[in-house]
DSSP file (Angstrom, degrees, kcal/mol; ACC not computed):
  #  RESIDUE AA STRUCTURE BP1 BP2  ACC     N-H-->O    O-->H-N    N-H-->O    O-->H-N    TCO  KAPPA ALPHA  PHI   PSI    X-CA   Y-CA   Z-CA
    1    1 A X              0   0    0      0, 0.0     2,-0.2     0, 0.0     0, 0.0   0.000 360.0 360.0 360.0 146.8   -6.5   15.2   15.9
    2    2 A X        -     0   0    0     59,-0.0     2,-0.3    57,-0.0    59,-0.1  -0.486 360.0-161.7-112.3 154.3   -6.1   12.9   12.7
    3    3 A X        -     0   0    0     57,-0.3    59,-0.8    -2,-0.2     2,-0.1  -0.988  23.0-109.0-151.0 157.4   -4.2   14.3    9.7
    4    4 A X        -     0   0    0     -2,-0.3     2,-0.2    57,-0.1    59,-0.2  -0.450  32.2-138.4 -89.9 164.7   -4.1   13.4    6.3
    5    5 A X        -     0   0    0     -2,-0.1     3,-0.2    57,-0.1    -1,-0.1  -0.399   8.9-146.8-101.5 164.9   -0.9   11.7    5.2
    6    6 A X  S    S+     0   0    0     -2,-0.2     2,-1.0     1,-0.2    -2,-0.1   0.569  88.5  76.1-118.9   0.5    0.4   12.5    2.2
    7    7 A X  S    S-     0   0    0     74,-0.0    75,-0.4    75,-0.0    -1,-0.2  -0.644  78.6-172.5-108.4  72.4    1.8    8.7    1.6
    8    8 A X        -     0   0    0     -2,-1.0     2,-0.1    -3,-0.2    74,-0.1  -0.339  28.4-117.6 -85.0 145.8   -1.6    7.7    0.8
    9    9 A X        -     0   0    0     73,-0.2     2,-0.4    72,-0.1    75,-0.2  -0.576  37.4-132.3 -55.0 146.9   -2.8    3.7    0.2
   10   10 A X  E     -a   84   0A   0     73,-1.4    75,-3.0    -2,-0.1     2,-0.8  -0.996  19.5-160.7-111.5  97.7   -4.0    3.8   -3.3
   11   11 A X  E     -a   85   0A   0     -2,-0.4     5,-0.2    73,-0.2    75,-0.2  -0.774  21.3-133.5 -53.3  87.8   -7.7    2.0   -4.0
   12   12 A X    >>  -     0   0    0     73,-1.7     3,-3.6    -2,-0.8     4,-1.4  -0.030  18.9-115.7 -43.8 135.8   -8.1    1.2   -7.8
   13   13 A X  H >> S+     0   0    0      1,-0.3     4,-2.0     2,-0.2     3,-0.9   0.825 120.5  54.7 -42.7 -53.9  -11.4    2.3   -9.2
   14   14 A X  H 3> S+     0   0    0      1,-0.2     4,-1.3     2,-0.2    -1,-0.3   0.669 111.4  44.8 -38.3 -33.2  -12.2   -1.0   -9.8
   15   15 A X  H <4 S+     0   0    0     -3,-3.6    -1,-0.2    70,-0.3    -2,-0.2   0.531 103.6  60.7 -67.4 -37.1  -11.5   -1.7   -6.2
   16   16 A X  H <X S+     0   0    0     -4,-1.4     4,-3.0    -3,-0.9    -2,-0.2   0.826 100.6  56.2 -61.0 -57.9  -13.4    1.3   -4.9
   17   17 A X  H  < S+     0   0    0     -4,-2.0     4,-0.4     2,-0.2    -2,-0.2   0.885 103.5  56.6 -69.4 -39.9  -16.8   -0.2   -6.6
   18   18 A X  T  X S+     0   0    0     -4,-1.3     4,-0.8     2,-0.2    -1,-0.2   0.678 112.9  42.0 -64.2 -22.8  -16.3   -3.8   -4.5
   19   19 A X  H  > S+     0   0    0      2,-0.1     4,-3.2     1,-0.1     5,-0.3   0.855 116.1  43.1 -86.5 -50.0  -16.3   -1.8   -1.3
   20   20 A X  H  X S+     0   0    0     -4,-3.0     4,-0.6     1,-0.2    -2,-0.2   0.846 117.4  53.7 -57.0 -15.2  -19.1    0.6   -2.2
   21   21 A X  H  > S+     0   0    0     -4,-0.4     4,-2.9     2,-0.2    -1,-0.2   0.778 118.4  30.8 -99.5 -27.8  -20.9   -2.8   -3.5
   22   22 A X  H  X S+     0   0    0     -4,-0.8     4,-2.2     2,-0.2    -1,-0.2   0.876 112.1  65.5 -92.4 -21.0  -20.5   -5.0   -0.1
   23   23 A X  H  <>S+     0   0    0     -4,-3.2     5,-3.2     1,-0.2    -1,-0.2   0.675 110.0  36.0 -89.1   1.2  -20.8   -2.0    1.9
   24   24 A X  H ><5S+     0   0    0     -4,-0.6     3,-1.1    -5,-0.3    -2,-0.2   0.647 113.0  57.9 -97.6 -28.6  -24.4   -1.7    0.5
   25   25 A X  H 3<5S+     0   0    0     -4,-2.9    -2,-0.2     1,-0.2    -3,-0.1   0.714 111.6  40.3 -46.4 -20.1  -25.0   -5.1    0.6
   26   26 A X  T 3<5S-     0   0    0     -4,-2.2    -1,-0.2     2,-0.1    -3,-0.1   0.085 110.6-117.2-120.6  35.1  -24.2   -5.2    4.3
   27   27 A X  T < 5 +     0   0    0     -3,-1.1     2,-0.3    -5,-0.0    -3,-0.2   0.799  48.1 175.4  20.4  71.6  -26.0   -2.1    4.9
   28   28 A X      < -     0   0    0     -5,-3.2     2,-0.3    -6,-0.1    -2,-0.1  -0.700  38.3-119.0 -87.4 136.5  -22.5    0.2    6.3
   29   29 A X    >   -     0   0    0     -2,-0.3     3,-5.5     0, 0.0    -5,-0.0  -0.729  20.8-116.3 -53.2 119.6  -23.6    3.6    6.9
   30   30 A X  T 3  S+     0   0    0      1,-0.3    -7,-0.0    -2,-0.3   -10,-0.0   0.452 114.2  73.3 -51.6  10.9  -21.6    6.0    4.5
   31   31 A X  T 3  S+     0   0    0      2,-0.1     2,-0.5     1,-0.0    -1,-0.3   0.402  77.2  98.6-116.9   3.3  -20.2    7.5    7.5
   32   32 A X    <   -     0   0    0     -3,-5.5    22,-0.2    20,-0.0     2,-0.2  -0.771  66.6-139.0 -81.9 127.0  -17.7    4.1    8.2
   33   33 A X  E     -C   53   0B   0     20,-1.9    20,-1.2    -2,-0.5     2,-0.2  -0.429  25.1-101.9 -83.2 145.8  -14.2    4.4    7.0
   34   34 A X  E     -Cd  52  70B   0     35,-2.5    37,-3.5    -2,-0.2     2,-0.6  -0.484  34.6-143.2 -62.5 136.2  -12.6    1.6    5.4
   35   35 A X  E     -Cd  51  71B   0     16,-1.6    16,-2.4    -2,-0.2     2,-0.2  -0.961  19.7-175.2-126.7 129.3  -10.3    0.1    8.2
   36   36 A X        +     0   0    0     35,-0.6    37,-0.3    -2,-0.6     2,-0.3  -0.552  14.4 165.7-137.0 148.5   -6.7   -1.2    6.3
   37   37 A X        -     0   0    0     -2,-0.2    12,-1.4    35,-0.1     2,-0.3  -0.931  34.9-131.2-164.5 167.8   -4.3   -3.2    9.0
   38   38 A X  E     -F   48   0C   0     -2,-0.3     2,-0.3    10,-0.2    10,-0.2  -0.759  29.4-178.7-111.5 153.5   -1.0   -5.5    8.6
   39   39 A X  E     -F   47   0C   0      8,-2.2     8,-2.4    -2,-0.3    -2,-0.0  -0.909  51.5  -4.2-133.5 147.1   -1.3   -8.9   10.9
   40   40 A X        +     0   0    0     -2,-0.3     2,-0.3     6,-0.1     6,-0.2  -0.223  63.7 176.7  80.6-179.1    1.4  -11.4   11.0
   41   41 A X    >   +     0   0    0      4,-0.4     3,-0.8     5,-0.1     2,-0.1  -0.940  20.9 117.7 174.2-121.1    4.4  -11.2    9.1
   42   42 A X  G >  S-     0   0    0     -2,-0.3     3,-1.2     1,-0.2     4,-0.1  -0.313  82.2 -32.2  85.4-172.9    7.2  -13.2    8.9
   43   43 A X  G 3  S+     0   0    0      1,-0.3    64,-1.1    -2,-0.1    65,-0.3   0.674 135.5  55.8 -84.1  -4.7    8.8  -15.3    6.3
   44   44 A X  G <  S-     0   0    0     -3,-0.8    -1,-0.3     1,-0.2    62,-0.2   0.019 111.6-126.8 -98.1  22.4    5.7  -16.0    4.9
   45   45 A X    <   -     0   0    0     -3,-1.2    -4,-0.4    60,-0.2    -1,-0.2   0.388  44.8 -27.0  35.7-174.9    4.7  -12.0    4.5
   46   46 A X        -     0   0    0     -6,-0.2     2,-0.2    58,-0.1    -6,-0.1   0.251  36.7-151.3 -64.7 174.1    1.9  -10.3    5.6
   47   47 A X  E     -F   39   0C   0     -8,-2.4    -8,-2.2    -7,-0.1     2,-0.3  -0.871  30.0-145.0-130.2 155.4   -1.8  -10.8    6.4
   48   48 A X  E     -F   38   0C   0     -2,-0.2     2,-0.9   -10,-0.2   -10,-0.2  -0.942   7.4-132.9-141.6 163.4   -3.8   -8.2    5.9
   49   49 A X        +     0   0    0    -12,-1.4     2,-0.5    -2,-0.3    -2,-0.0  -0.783  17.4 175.0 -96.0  95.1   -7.0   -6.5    7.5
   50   50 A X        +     0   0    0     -2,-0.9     2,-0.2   -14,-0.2   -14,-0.2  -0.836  21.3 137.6 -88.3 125.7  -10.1   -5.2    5.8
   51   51 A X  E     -C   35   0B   0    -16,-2.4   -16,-1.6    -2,-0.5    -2,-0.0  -0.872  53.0-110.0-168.8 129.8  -13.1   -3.8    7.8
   52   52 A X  E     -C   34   0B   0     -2,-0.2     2,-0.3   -18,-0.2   -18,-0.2  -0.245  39.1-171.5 -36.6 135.0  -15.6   -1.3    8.1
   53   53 A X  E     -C   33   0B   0    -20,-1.2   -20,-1.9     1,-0.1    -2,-0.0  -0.963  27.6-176.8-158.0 130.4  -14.7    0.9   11.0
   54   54 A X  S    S+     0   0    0     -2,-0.3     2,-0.3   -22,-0.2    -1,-0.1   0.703  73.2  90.0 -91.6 -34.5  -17.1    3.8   12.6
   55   55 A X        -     0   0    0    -22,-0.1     2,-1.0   -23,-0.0   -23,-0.0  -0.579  56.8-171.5 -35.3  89.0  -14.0    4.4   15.1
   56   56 A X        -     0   0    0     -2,-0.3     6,-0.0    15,-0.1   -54,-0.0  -0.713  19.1-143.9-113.9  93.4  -11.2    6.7   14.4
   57   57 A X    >   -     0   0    0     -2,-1.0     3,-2.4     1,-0.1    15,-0.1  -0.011  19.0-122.5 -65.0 144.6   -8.6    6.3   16.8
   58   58 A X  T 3  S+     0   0    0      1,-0.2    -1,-0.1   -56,-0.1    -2,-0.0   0.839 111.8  43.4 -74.4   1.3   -6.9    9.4   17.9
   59   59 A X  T 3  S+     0   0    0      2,-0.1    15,-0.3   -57,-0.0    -1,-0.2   0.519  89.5 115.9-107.6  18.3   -3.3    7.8   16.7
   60   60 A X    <   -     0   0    0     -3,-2.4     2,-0.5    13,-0.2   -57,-0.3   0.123  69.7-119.4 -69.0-165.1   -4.6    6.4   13.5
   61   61 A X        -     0   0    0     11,-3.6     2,-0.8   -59,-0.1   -57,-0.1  -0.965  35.2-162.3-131.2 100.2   -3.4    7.6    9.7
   62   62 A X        +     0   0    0    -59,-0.8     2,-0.3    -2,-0.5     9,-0.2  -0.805  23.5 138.7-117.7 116.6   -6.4    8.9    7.9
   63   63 A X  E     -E   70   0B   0      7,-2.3     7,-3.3    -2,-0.8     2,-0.3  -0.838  36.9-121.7-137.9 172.2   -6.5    9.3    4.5
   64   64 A X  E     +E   69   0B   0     -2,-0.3     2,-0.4     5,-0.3     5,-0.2  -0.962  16.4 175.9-111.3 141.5   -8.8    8.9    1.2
   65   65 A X  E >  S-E   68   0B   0      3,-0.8     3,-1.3    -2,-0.3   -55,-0.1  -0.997  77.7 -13.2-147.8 121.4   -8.5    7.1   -2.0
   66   66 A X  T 3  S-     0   0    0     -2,-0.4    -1,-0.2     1,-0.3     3,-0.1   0.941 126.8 -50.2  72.4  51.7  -11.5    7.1   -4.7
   67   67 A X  T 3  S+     0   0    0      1,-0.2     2,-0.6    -3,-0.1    -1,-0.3   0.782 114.9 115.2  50.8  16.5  -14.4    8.6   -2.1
   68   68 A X  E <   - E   0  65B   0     -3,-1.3    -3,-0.8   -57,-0.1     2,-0.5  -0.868  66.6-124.8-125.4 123.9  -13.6    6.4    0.2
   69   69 A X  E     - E   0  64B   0     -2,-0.6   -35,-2.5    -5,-0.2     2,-0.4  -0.577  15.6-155.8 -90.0 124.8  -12.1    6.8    3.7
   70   70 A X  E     -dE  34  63B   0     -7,-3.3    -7,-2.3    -2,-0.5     2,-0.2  -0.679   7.5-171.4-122.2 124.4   -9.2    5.1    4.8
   71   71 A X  E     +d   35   0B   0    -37,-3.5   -35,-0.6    -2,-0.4     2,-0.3  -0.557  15.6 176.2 -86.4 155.3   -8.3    4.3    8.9
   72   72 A X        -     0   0    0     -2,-0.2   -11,-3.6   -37,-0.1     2,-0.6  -0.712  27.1-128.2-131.4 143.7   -4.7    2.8    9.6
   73   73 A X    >>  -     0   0    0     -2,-0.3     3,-1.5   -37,-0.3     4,-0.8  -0.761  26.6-115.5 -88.5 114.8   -3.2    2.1   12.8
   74   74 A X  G >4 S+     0   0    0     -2,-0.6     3,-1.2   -15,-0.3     4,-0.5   0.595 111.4  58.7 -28.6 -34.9    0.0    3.5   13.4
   75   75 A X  G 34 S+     0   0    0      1,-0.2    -1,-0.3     2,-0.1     3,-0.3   0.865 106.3  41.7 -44.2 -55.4    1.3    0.1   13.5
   76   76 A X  G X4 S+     0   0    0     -3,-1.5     3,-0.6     1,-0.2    -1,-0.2   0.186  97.3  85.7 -49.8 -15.8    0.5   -1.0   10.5
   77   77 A X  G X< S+     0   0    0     -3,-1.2     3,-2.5    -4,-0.8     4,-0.3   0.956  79.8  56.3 -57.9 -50.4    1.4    2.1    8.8
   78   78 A X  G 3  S+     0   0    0     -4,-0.5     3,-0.4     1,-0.4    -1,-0.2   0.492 110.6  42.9 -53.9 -34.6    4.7    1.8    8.2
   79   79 A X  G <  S+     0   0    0     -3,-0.6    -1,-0.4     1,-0.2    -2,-0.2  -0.271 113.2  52.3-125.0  29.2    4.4   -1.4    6.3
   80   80 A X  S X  S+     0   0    0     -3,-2.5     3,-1.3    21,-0.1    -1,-0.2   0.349  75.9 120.3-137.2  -4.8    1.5   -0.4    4.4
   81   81 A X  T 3  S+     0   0    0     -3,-0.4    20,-0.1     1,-0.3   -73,-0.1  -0.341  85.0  20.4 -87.3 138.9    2.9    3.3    2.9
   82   82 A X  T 3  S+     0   0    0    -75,-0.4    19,-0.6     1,-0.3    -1,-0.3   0.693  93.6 140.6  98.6  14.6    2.8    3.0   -0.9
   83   83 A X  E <   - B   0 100A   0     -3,-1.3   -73,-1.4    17,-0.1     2,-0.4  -0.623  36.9-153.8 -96.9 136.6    0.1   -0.1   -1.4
   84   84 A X  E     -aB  10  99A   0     15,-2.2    15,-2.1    -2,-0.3     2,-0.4  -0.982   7.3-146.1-125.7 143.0   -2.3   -0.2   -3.8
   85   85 A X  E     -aB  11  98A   0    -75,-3.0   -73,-1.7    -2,-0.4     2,-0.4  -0.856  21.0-170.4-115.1 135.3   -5.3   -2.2   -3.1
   86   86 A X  E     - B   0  97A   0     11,-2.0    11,-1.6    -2,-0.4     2,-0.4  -0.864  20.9-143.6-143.1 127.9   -6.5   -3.8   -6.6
   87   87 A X  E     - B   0  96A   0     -2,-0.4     2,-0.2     9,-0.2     9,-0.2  -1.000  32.2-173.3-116.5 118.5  -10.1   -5.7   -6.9
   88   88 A X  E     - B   0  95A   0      7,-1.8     7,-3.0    -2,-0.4     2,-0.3  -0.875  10.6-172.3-119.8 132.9   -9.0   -8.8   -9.6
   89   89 A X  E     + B   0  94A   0      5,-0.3     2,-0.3    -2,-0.2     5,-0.2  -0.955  29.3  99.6-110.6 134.0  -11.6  -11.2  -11.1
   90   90 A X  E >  S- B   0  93A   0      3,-0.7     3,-2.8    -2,-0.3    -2,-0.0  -0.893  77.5 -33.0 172.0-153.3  -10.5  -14.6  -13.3
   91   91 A X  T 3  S+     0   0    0     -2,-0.3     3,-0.1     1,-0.3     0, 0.0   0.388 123.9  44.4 -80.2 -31.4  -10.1  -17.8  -13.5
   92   92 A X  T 3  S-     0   0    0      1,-0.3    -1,-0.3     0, 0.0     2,-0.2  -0.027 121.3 -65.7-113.7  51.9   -8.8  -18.7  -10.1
   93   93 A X  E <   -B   90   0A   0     -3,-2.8    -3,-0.7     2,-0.0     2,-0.3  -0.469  48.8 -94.5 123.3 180.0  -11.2  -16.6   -8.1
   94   94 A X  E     +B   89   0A   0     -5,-0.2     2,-0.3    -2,-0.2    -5,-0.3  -0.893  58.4 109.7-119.6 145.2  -12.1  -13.2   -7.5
   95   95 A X  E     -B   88   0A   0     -7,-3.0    -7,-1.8    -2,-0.3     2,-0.7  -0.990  61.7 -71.4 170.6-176.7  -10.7  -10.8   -4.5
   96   96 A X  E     -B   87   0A   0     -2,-0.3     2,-0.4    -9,-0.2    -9,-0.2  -0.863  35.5-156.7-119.2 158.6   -8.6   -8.0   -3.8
   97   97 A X  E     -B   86   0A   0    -11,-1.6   -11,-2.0    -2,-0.7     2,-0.3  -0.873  14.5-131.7-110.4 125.7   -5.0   -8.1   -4.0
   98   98 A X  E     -B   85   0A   0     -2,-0.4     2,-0.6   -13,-0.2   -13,-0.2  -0.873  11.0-158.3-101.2 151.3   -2.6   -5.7   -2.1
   99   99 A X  E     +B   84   0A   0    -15,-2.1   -15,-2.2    -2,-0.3     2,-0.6  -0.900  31.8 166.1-104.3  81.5    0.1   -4.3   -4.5
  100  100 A X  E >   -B   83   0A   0     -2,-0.6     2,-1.1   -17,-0.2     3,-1.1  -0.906  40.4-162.6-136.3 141.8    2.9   -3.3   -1.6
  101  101 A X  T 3  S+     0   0    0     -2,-0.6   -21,-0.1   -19,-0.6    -1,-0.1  -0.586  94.0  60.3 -79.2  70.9    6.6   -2.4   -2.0
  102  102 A X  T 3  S+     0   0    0     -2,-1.1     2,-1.4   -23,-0.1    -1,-0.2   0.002  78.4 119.9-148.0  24.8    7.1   -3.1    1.9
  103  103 A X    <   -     0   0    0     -3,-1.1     3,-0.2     1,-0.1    -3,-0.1  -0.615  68.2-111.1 -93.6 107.6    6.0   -6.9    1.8
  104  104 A X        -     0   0    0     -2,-1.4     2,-0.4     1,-0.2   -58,-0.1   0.180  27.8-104.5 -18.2 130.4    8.4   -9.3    2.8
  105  105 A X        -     0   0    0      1,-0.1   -60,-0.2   -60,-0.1    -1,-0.2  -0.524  36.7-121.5 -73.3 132.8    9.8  -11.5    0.6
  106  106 A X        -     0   0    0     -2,-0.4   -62,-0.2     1,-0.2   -63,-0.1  -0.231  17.4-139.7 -58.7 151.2    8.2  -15.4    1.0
  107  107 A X        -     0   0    0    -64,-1.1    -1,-0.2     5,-0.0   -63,-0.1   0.347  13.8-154.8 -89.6   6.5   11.1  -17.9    1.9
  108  108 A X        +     0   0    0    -65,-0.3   -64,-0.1     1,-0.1    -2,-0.1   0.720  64.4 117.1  27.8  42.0    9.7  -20.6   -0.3
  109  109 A X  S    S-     0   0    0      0, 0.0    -1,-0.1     0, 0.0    -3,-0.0   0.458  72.4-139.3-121.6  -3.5   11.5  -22.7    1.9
  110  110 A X  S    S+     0   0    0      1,-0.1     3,-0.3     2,-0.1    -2,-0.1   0.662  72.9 105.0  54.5  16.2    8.1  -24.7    3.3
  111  111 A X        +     0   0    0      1,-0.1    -1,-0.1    -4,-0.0    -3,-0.0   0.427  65.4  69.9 -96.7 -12.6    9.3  -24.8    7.2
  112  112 A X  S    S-     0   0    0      1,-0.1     2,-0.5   -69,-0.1    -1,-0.1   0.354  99.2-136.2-106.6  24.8    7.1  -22.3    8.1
  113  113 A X  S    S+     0   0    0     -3,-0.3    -1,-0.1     1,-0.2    -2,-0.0  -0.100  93.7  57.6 102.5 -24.6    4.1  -24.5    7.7
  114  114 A X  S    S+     0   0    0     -2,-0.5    -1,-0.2     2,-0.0     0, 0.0   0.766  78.4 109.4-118.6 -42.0    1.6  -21.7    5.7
  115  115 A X              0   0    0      1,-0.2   -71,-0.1    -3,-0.1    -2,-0.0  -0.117 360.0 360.0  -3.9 125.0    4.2  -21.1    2.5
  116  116 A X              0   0    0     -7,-0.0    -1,-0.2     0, 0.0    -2,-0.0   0.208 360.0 360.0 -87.3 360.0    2.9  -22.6   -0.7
């Protein structure tokens, strides 16, 4: 049995309207939950996962943000409680940006190959 969290991921309205907008462009049936994951880490902080998902695994973290339903995998939870997922447009490019107090600080140090 799934339960709602109470340490929900946050989607900003703006953010909210770019999922409902690809997930009717890519004809998702309203009945897939958005599915939110961590990859990677490291000194170069996270990567992160977005995907439609029909699947609700029975150890995920299921919660809702803006009418929209939100999957995490217990793995990923941990390092995702408190994010807020932001859809940003301007001048170098459009996308969404996660806002999270658990991201590892970058090492700027360039040894780890993927670092700006």
């Amino acid at each position: 049995m799934n339960k709602k969290d109470t340490q929900d991921i946050v989607i900003t309205p703006e953010a909210a309207e770019q999922i409902r907008i690809i997930r009717r462009d890519n004809q998702v049936p309203e009945t897939h939950g958005l599915r939110i994951g961590i990859q990677g880490g490291g000194c170069c902080g996270y990567s992160y996962l977005l995907a439609f998902d029909d699947k609700v695994e029975s150890t995920d973290k299921v919660m809702e943000s803006e009418g929209i339903s939100i999957y995490v995998d217990e793995r990923s939870f941990e390092g995702l409680i408190g994010t807020t997922i932001e859809y940003l447009e301007g001048p170098q490019g459009k996308g969404f940006r996660f806002n999270n107090p658990n991201q590892p600080q970058s090492c700027s140090s360039g040894k780890c190959g993927s670092c700006g």
